[in-house]
Each structure stands twice: as C-alpha cells, then as structure tokens.
C-alpha positions in Angstrom: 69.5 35.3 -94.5 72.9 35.9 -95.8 73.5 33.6 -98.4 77.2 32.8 -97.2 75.5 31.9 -94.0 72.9 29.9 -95.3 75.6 28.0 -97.9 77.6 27.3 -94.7 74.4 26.0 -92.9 73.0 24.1 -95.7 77.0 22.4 -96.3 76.7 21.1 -92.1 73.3 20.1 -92.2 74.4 17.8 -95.3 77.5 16.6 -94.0 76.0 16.0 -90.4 73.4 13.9 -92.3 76.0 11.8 -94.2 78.1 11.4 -91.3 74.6 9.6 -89.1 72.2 8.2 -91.3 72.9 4.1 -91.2 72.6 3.6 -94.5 75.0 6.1 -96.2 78.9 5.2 -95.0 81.4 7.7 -95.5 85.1 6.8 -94.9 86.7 10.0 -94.5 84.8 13.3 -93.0 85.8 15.2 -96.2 83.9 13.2 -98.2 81.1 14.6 -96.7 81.7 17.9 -97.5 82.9 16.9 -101.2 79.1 16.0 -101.3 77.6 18.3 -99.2 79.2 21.2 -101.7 77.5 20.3 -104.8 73.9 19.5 -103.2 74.0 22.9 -101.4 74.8 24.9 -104.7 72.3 23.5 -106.8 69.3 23.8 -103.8 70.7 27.8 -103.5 70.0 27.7 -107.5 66.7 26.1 -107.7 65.2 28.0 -104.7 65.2 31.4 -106.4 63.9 29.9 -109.9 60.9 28.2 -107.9 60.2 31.2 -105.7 59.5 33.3 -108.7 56.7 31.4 -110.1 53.1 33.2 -109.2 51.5 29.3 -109.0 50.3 28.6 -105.5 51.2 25.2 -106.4 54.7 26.1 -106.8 56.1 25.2 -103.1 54.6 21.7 -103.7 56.3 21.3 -106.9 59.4 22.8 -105.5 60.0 20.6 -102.7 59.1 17.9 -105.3 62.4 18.8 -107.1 64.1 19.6 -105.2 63.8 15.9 -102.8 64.0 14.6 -106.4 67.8 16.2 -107.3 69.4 15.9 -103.8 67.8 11.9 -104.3 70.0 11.5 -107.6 72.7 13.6 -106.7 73.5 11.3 -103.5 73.1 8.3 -105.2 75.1 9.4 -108.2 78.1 10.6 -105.7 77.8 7.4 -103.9 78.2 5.3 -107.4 81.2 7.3 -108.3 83.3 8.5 -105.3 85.4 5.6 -103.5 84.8 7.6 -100.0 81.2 7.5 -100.1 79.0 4.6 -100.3 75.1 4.9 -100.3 73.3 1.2 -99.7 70.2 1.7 -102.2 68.2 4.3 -104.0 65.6 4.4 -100.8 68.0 5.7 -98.6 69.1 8.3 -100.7 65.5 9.0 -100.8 65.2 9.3 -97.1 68.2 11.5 -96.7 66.6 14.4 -99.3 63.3 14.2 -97.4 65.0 14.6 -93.7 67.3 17.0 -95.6 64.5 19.1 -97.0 62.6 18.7 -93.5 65.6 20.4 -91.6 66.4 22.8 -94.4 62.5 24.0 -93.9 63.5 24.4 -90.0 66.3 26.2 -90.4 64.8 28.4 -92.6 61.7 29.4 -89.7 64.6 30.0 -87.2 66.3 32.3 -89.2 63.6 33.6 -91.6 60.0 33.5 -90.4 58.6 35.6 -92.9 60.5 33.5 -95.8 57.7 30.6 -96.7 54.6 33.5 -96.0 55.9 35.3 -98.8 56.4 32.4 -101.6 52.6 30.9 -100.8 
C-alpha cells in the first residue's frame, strides 16, 4: 500500500477512535489529529524494523510493542495537552488494542498478501 495512503488511513482510524471511545474526551476535533499524527509515524517506523526480523515469534512481539507504545503515547498526550483528556491508563490500553485490531483489518482489505509474508 502506498505509504501516503496508509499514513492518511492510519491518522482517521486514530482520530475516529479518539473522537468515540467513552473514556478518552477530546475538546476540539484537531486535537485528535495532533494525536493521531505522532502515533501513526512511530507505528509506520516500528513496522518495517519488526518485519525484518527472521523470528517466527516476531508478529507476537510486534503487536506487543507496538499496543505497548500507542498505550503510553495516548496517556502521555492526554497528561500534557489541555484538549485531550484520557480517564486512566486502562483505557488507553483499550484504545491501542481496538487500534491495533482495525489497523490489522485495514491492512487485509488493502494488502492480503501483507501478514503471509512476515509469518
């Protein structure tokens, strides 16, 4: 997939996910974004640094870092930014793992072969 394209998914999925999970309250749509920018860059980074590892264990280790940084990354931005306000650790927990979950979809719809290669 292009990787503009999948940026640009990645940055919608994450800001649609701010904007409707009950326990993350964002004042201003922007906000969103402001956090969906960061946590989309640093998945695009870690995916390629994962994928290169020959361990079949990798994928489980990968999605295990990756739910682990998006975790921290929204609860850091919700401790810092005014517009953004996360209510606890365990629902920044849930958002990386719905995140993750719908990150995996999107990549079957638009790249079948993707997760038959890494494994």
């Amino acid at each position: 997939m292009d990787i503009l394209l999948k940026f640009s998914l990645s940055v919608l999925v994450i800001a649609g996910l701010l904007l409707l999970m009950p326990g993350i309250k964002t004042t201003k749509a922007y906000c969103a974004f402001v956090v969906a920018i960061p946590i989309s860059i640093l998945n695009m980074l870690i995916a390629p640094t994962f994928g290169l590892c020959e361990i079949p264990i990798s994928a489980l280790y990968f999605g295990l870092v990756i739910v682990a940084l998006d975790t921290l990354l929204l609860w850091f931005f919700g401790m810092i930014l005014k517009g953004i306000k996360v209510d606890g650790f365990g629902w920044a927990f849930v958002f990386a793992i719905i995140l993750s979950f719908i990150i995996y979809l999107v990549e079957l719809v638009f790249e079948p072969g993707y997760f038959q290669i890494m494994s």
